[in-house]
N, C-alpha and C positions, 0 to 999 in steps of 0.2 A: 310521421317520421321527422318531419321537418320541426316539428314541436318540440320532440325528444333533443334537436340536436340545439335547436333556440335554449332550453334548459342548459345542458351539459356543459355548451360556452358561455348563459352567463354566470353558472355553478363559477366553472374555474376563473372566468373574467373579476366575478366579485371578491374573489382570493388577491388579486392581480392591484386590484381598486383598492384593498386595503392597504396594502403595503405602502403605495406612492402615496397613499392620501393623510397614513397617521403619524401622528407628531410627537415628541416627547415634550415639547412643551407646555411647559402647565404651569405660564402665567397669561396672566390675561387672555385664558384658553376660550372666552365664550363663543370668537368666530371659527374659530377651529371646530367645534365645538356643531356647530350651524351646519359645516361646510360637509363633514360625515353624515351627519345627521342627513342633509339632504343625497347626497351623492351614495350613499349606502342605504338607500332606499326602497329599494330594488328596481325595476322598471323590465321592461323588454330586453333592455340592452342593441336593440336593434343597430344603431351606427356601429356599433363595433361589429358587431356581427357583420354588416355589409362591408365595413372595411376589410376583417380576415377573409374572405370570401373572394373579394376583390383580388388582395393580394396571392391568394393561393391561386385564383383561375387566372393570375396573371405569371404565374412561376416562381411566386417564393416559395418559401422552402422551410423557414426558420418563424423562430417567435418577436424577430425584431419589429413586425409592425406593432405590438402591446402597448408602447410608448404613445404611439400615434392614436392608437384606439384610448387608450385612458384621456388623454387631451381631450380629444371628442366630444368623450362624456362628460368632462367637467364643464365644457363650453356648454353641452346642451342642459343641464344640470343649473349651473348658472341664469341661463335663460329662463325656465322654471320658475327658479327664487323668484328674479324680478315680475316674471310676470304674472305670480301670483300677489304682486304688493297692493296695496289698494288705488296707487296712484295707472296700475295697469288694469287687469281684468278684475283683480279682487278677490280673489277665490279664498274659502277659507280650509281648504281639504288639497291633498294632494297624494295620488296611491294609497288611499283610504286611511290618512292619518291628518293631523295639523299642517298646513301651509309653513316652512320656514320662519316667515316673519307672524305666525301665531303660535310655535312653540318656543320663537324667542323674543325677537321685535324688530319692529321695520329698519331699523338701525342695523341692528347686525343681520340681520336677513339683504339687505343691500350689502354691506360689507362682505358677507361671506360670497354670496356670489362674484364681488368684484375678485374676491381672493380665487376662487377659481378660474376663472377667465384667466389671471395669471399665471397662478400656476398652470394652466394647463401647457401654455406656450415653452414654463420651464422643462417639462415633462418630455414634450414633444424633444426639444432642442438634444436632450440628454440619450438618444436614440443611438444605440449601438449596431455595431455588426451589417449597417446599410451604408453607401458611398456617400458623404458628406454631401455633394450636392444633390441629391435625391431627397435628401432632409431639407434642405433650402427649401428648394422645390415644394414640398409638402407642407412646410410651415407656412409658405407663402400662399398656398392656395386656402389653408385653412385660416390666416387670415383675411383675405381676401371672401370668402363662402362666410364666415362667422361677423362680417362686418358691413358698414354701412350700405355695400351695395346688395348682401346677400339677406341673411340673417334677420340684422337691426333694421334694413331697409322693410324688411317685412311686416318687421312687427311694428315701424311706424305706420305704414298704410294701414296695418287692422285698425289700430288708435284713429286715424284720421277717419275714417269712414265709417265708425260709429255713429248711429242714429241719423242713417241714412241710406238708401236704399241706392249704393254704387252698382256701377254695370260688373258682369260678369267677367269682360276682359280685368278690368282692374282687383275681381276677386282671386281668379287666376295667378295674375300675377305676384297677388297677396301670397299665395300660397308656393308658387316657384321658390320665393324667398324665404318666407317662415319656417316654412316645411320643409318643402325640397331640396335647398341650399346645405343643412348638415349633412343630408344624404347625399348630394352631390358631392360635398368633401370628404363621406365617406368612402364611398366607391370611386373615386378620382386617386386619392391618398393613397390606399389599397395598391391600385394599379402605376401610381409611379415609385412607390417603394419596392416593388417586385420591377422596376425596370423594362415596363410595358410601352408600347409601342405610341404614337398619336393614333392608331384610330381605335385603338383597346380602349384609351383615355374618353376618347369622343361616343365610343360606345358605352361605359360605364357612367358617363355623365347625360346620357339619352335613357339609360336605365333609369339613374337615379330620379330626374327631375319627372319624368312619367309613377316609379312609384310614389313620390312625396304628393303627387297631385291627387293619385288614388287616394292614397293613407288621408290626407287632410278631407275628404271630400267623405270618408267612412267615418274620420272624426266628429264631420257635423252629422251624419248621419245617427251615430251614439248617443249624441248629444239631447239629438230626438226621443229615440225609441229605444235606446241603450238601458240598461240596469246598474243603476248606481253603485249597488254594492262590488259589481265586477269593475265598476271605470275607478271606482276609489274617490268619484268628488259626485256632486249633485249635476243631473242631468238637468236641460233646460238656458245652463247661464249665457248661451249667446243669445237665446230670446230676450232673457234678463238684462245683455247687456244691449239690447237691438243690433247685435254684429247682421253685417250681409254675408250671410253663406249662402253656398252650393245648394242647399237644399232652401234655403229663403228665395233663392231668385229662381231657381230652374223645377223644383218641386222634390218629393221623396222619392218617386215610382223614376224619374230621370235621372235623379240622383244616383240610385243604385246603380243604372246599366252605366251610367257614366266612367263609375268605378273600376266593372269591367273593362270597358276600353282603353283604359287608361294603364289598366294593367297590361293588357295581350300589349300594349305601345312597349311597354318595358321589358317586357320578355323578347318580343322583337328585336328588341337592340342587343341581344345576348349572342346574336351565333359565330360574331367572330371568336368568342372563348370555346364555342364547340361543349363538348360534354363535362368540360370545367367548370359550367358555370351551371349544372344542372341542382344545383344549392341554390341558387340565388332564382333559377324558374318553382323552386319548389316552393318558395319566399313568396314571391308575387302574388302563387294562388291562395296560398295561406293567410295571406294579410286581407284579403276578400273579404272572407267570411267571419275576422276577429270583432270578439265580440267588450273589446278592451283596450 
């Protein structure tokens, strides 16, 4: 069920992503060019999906979170670019095609991502039909989640702790920020565009940082014993790159049940939305068992 409706919204979400993303400019279109390329690529869709979700279990009503949700995904989208370049993890595949910067070049593969980062924040500002300071609000926290203390903070520790076997706290925290942090700003966004409460906020962001722990932690697990053809890139590259994961320090068989807990954590944090948020319990169990 929960498959069928993951489909059905990024169906109409990808409708949504073309409009804001395409350009009539066609000179010097080759980042333009990069930035679809990567961003219409298809993917989970997942942050947005947590965001509307958010915002419905928190009483919107309408389609003005879309602005919010597309921003999202160009920040996460951007992230991608870069951290497929060689100067990050190096990957040469991405959702079973070319990396960015190998169907064009590290030049505009950096470019186009900086360009989305940007636009996303135009995207977001441009937000109709919601009370002006709700949008502050919301841009602030996604700059704030998408930045050095969230995000980019993340992804400098994965770099730093390369080829070298970091303690587990410090992998954790790796991943509150890499992972965790878009989700966090999706399901936080969600909930204050809909005009949600502080403890709706405090529970959506207890949700979020408990799924991103899951999700990241099934990542390394993929990584493992995953099939290539279903992740879209080559299994194996954090051994390749000697990253310290979840399954490097604590083993596969702990790994897994880890997963679980960390889910039932996030589902826990749902009952102040009551049966509003039985979308987002059906999410958690789902994300288990993906094998992608």
């Amino acid at each position: 069920m929960i498959k069928e409706k993951l489909k059905s919204f990024s169906d109409l979400f990808e409708n949504y992503l073309k409009e804001v993303i395409t350009t009539q400019n066609k000179k010097f279109i080759g980042h333009f060019e990069a930035m679809e390329y990567s961003l219409l690529s298809g993917g989970k869709r997942l942050r947005p999906f947590i965001l509307k979700a958010f915002y419905s279990a928190s009483g919107g009503e309408n389609g003005a979170f879309l602005n919010f949700a597309a921003a999202l995904e160009m920040i996460h989208t951007y992230s991608l670019i870069h951290d497929d370049l060689p100067s990050m993890d190096n990957d040469d595949f991405r959702r079973g095609r070319p990396s960015c910067h190998k169907a064009f070049d590290e030049a505009t593969a950096l470019l186009a991502g900086d360009a989305l980062l940007t636009k996303a924040f135009e995207v977001a500002a441009l937000t109709k039909n919601i009370s002006p300071s709700l949008i502050v609000e919301g841009i602030a926290e996604l700059a704030s989640l998408a930045g050095a203390d969230g995000m980019i903070g993340g992804q400098v520790v994965d770099l730093a702790i390369e080829n070298q076997r970091a303690p587990i706290e410090t992998v954790l925290e790796m991943y509150k920020k890499k992972t965790a942090a878009l989700l966090v700003a999706a399901a936080k966004i969600g909930t204050i565009l809909a005009g949600g409460n502080d403890e709706m906020k405090l529970a959506a962001e207890k949700y979020a940082v408990n799924l991103g722990i899951a999700f990241q932690i099934q990542d390394d697990i993929l990584d493992v014993v995953g099939d290539a053809n279903l992740l879209g890139k080559p299994i194996g590259s954090d051994a390749k790159n000697q990253k310290s994961t979840y399954v490097a320090l604590k083993g596969l068989e702990q790994a897994k049940l880890d997963v679980i807990d960390y889910t039932n954590k996030a589902k826990n944090a749902l009952k102040v939305f009551g049966v509003k948020a039985d979308v987002l319990l059906e999410l958690a169990d789902y994300l288990i068992d993906r094998k992608y």
